[in-house]
C-alpha positions as CSV (number, residue, x, y, z in Angstrom):
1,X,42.8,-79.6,-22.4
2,X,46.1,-77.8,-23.0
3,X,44.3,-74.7,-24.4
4,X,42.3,-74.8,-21.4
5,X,45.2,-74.4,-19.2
6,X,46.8,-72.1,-21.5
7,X,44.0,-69.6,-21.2
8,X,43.1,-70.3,-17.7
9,X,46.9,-69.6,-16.8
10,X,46.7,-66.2,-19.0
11,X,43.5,-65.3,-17.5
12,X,45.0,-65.3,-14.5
13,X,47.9,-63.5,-14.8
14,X,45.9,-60.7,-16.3
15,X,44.3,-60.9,-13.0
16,X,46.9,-60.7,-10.8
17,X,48.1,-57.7,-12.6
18,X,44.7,-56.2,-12.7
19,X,44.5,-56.6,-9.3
20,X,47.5,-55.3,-7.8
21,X,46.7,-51.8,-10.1
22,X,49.2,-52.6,-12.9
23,X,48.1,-51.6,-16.3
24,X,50.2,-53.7,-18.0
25,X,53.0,-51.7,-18.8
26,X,55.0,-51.1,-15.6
27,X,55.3,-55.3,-15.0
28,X,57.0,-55.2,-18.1
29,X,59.5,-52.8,-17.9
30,X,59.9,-54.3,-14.4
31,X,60.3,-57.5,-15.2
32,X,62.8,-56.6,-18.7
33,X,65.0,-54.2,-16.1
34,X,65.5,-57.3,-14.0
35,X,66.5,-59.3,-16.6
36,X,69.8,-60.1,-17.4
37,X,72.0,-58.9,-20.5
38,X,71.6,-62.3,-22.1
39,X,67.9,-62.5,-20.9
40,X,66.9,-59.6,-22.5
41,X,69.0,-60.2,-25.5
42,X,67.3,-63.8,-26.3
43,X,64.0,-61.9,-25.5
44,X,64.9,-59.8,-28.4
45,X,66.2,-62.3,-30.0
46,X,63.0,-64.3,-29.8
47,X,60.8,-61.4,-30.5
48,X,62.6,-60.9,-33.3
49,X,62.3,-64.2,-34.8
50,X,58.9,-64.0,-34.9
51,X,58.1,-61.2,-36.6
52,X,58.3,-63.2,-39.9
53,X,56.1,-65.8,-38.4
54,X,52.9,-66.3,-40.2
55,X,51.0,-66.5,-36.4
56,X,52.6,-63.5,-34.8
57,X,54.6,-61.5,-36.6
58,X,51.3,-59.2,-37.3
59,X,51.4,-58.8,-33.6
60,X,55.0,-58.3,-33.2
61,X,54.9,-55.7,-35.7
62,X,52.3,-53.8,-34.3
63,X,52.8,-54.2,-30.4
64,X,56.6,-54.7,-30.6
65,X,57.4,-53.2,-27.2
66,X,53.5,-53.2,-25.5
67,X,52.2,-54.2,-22.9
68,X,52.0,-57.7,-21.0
69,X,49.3,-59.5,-22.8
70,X,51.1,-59.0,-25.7
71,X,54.7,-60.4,-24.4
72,X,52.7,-63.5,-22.2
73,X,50.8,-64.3,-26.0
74,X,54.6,-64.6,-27.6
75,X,56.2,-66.3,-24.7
76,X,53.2,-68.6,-24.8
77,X,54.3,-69.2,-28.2
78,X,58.0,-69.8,-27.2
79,X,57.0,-72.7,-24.8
């Protein structure tokens, strides 16, 4: 059931960003130039961290700063 609601909930948020023309890219810089200092440093921080993970860091490596289904898949991982 979780990964049910896991995917429904990033199924969804693609959606949302789909449908008010966002490609993706512009939520995130959005949503990092709101951040705080300290937000966007443990989001670095985090980011970071899993680049040596055996489940994402191929991902981090390769889509480090890209776009919003990349970010929602690590933050998913965070939670």
């Amino acid at each position: 059931m979780t990964l049910d609601v896991e995917h429904f909930a990033k199924v969804r948020l693609l959606a949302l960003a789909e449908d008010h023309g966002e490609d993706g890219y512009g939520v995130l810089r959005d949503y990092l130039a709101s951040a705080s200092r300290n937000q966007r440093s443990y989001i670095q921080s985090e980011i970071d961290r899993r680049e040596g993970s055996p489940y994402s860091g191929d991902m981090v490596r390769k889509y480090r700063d890209d776009m919003l289904w990349k970010l929602e898949g690590l933050l998913w991982e965070v939670g």
